[in-house]
N, C-alpha and C positions, 0 to 999 in steps of 0.2 A: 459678657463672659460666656455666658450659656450659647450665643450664635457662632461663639469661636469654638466651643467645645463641640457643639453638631458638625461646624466643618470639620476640622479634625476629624470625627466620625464616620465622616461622609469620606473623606479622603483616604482614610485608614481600609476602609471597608471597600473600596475602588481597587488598591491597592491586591488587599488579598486577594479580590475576583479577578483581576488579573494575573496573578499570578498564579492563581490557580491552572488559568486557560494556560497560561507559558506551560504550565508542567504538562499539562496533557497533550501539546504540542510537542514538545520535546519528547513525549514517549511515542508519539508516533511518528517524527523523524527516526526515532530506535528502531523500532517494529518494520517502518518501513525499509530501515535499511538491514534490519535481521532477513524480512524476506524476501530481497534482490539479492543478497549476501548466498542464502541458501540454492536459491534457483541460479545464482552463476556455478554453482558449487554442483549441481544435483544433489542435494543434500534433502533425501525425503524424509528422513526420520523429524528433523527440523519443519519441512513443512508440512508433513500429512500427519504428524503429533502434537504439534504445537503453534503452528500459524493459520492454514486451513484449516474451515470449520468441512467438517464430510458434506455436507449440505451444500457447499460453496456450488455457485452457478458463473460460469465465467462469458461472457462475451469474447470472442477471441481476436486476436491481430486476425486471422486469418477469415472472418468475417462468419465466423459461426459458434453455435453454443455449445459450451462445454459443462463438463461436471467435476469434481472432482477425480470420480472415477476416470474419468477422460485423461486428465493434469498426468495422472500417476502414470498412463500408456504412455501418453508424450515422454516423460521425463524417462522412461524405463528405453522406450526406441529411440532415443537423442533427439525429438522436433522439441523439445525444449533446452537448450543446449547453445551456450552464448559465449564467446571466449571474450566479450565486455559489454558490460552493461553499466548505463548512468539512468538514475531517475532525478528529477531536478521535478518536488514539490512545490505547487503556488499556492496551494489552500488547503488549509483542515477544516472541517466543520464538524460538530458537536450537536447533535441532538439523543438528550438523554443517554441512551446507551449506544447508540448508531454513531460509526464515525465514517465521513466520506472525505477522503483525499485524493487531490485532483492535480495533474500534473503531467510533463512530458517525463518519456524516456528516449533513450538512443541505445539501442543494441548494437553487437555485431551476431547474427545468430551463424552458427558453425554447424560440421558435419550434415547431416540429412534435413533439415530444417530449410525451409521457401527460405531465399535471399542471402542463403549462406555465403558468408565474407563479406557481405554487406552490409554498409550501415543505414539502420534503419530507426527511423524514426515514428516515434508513435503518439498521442494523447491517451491518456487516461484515466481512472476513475476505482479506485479501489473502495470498499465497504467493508465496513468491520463492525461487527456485535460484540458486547460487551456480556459475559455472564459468568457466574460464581468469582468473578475481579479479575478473568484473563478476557482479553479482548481475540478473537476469532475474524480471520478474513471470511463475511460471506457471500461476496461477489465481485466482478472485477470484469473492468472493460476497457478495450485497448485497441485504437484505430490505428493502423499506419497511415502519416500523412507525407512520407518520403523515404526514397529507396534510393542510396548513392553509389 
């Protein structure tokens, strides 16, 4: 009786650490898609209040570093500027407060922006901190690996 009550236990306890991970997965599918959502949108108030952290460091498609101060020129002169965008997520990872999700995107980037009307394709690599229980992007990198 006692070895079926440990499984049980043992099973039960799998159970909710699992499903822990789904929930946190699931909010960062949200998150992720809040801020591809915002950036097709130029929606700063969304990402320089509530998604970016000020600190954020970016690697850029265009093969150089940015800051956030950087993001905000972009988005204000249209090189951030996409009339569609897809991200298609393959991993989240979880360490304590750090979250890294890694995956491809496909743009089309519009107006002033390299490759405009083009579809571009990218890898990349998003990072997020965790603090007072809102999660903050604090870096972000992103290759093109084709331009159609």
């Amino acid at each position: 009786m006692k070895k079926i009550f440990l499984t049980f236990v043992f099973i039960a306890f799998t159970m909710f650490v699992y499903a822990q991970i789904d929930l946190r997965e699931a909010e960062f599918l949200r998150l992720e898609n809040l801020e591809r959502e915002a950036t097709i949108r130029g929606d700063s108030a969304t990402l320089f209040g509530k998604i970016w952290s000020n600190e954020m460091v970016v690697n850029t498609p265009a093969n150089r570093l940015g800051t956030v101060e950087g993001s905000k020129m972009q988005l204000r002169t249209g090189n951030l500027a996409y009339s569609s965008f897809v991200r298609n997520i393959e991993k989240t990872t979880f360490n304590d407060n750090i979250a890294m999700v890694m995956g491809e995107e496909i743009t089309k980037p519009q107006w002033v922006q390299q490759h405009a009307s083009k579809t571009v394709t990218r890898r990349f690599t998003n990072i997020w901190k965790q603090a007072n229980n809102h999660w903050f992007m604090i870096g972000r990198q992103a290759t093109i690996i084709k331009v159609e």
